[in-house]
N, C-alpha and C positions, 0 to 999 in steps of 0.2 A: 504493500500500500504506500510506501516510502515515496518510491522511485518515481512517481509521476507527480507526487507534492515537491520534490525536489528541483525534478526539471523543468518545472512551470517557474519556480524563483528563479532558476538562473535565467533560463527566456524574458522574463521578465527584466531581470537586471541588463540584458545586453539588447532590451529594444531600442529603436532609434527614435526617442522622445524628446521634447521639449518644458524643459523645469527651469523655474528660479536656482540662480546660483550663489543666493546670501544667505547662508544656510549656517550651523553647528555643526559640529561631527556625530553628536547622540549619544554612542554606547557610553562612553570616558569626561567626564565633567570637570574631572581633579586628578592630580596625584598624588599620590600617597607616598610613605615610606616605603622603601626597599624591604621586602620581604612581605609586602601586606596582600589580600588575597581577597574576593567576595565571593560568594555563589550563590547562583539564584535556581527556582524551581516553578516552572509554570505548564499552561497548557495552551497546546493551539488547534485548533480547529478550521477544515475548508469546508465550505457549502456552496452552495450552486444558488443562493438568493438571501436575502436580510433573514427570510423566517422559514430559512429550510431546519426543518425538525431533526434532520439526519444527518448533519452531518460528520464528518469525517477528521476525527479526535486524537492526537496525541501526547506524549508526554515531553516535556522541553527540557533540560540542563545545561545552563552556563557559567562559565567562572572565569573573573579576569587576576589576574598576578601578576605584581611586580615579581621578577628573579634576576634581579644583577643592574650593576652600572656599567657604566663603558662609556673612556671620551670617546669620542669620533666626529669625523669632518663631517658638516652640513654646511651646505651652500658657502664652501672656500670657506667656513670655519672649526676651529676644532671647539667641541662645547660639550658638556655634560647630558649622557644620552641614557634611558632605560630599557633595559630590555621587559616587553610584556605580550606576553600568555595570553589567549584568549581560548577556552576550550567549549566549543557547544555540540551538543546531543541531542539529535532528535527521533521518538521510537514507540514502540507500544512498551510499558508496564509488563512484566514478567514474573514469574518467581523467584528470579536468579537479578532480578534487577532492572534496570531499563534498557532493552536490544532496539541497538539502531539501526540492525543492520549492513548492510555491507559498506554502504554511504551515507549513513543519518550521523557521524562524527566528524569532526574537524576540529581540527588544533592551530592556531597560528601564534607562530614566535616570533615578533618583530623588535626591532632596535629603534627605538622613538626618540628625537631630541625632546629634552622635559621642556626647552623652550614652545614645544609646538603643542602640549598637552594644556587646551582652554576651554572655557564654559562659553566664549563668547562666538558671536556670527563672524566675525573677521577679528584678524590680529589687529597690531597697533599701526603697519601699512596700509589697513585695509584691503588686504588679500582674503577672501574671503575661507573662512574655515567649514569647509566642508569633508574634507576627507582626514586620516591620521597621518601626515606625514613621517614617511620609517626609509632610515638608513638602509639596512638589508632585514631579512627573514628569510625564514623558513616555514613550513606549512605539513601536515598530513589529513589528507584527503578520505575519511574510509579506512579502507585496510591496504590502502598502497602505502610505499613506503615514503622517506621525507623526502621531501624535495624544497629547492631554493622559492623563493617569491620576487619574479624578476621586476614588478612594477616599484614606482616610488612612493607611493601611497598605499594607505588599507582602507578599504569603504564596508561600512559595518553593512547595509543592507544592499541586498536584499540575501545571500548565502549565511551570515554570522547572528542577524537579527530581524525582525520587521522592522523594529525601530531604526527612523535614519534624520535626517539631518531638518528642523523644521525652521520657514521665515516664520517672523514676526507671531514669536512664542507667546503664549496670552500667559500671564499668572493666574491662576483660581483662587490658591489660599497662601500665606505667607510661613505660616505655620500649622502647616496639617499631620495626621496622626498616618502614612500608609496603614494599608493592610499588609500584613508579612508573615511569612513562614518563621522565622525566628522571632523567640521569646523576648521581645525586646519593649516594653509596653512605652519606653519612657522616647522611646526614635521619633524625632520630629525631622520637618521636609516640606520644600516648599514646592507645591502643585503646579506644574502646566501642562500647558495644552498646544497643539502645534497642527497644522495641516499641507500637506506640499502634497500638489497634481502633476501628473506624470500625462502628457497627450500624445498622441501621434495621429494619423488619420483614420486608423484603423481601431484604435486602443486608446484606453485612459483607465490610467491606475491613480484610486483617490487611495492615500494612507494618513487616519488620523492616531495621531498618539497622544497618551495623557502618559507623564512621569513625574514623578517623584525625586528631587534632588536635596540631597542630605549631606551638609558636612562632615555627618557622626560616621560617612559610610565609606571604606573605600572605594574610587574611584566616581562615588557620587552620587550612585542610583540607587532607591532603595526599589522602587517599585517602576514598572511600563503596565501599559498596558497600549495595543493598537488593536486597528481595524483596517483593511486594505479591501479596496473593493475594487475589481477588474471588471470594465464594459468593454463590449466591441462592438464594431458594427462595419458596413463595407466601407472602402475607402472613399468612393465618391459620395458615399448618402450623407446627410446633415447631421450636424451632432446631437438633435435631437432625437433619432435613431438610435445611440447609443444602448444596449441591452445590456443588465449584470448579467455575472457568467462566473465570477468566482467572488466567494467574500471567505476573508483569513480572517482569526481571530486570534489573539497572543496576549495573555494575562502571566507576565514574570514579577515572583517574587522573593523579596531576599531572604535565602533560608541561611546562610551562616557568613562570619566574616573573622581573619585572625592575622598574623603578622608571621607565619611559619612555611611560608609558601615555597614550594619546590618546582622547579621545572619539569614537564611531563616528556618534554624535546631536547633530549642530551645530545647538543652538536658539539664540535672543536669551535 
């Protein structure tokens, strides 16, 4: 049941659409200390309309880590860079645990300047922040084995998250209570809300996300939650023809966080 929720996300990420480019990066709001870790647990869901009764449910696990510093040159300079972790799962519930089979895991190791790790839509250039600018990486796919990551960026959605980069973030609450997996009654976090459309003439991917952004949390996020809705229609017909055809659903929560973090991708 994997394999065609999987290859509808990548299709999706390499359509040839038109979006806003003053964005945030999403998954990463802050950094933390070297060796500090989060992980979250949630579910997502594909249906074929807003009130399909049926549909098609799994289980989700993420977790980002700091494991290591390293200077390194970015853009002709040498500057204080981090390496960080990203590992997500996605699968049915088991007795043996969560199976994602052969392709529902991904792991990415990349080398991030800490200068490039921000909450905001653009640096202090005004370059707009949308993707995680990384030195090099490494990656495993499934069950192949590592291999390099030859771009200059990481873009969390649409393979790593639904969640991805949204303009002109609305606040809701300034001090809200998430909901969370972990026993944490006293976590507070300030509430938004974000919308970015994705068009082409054929397609339009609406994804709205509400998160949760917490100081107390590494890397920032205590809670997501989205909704992505996919229309089509032919290329010449009016956009008012547009029909849904897929709506995802992704409720992530944080189930633990500590400062003992180990890398999962033992390179030289």
């Amino acid at each position: 049941m994997i394999r065609p929720f999987v290859l509808h996300l990548l299709l999706l990420g390499f359509a040839v659409m038109h979006a806003p480019v003053t964005m945030a990066q999403g998954l990463i709001f802050s950094l933390p200390e070297d060796g500090s870790y989060v992980v979250y647990e949630g579910t997502l869901s594909q249906g074929v309309s807003d009130d399909d009764e049926n549909p098609l449910t799994w289980e989700c696990e993420l977790s980002i880590k700091s494991v290591g510093r390293q200077e390194a040159e970015y853009e002709g300079e040498l500057q204080p860079c981090r390496w960080i972790e990203i590992r997500t799962v996605t699968g049915k519930a088991g007795a043996a645990g969560l199976d994602p089979g052969p392709i529902g895991s991904r792991v990415y190791k990349v080398l991030v300047p800490e200068s490039r790790i921000m909450a905001s839509n653009v640096d202090g250039a005004g370059v707009p922040n949308e993707m995680l600018p990384i030195v090099e990486g490494v990656r495993r796919l499934g069950e192949e084995g590592i291999q390099p990551i030859r771009t200059s960026a990481l873009r969390f959605y649409p393979t790593i998250s639904l969640i991805t980069s949204y303009p002109d973030v609305q606040t809701i609450a300034t001090n809200d209570v998430p909901e969370i997996k972990m026993q944490r009654s006293s976590l507070s976090a300030v509430r938004q809300r974000g919308q970015v459309v994705l068009e082409s003439d054929s397609s339009r991917s609406t994804n709205e996300g509400e998160f949760w952004v917490s100081r107390e949390v590494p890397f920032g996020l205590a809670r997501w939650t989205v909704k992505v809705t996919t229309e089509q229609k032919d290329a010449t017909a009016p956009r008012t023809e547009f029909v849904t055809t897929v709506v995802k659903r992704l409720d992530m929560q944080l189930k633990d966080f500590g400062d003992n973090a180990e890398s999962e991708l033992v390179t030289q």
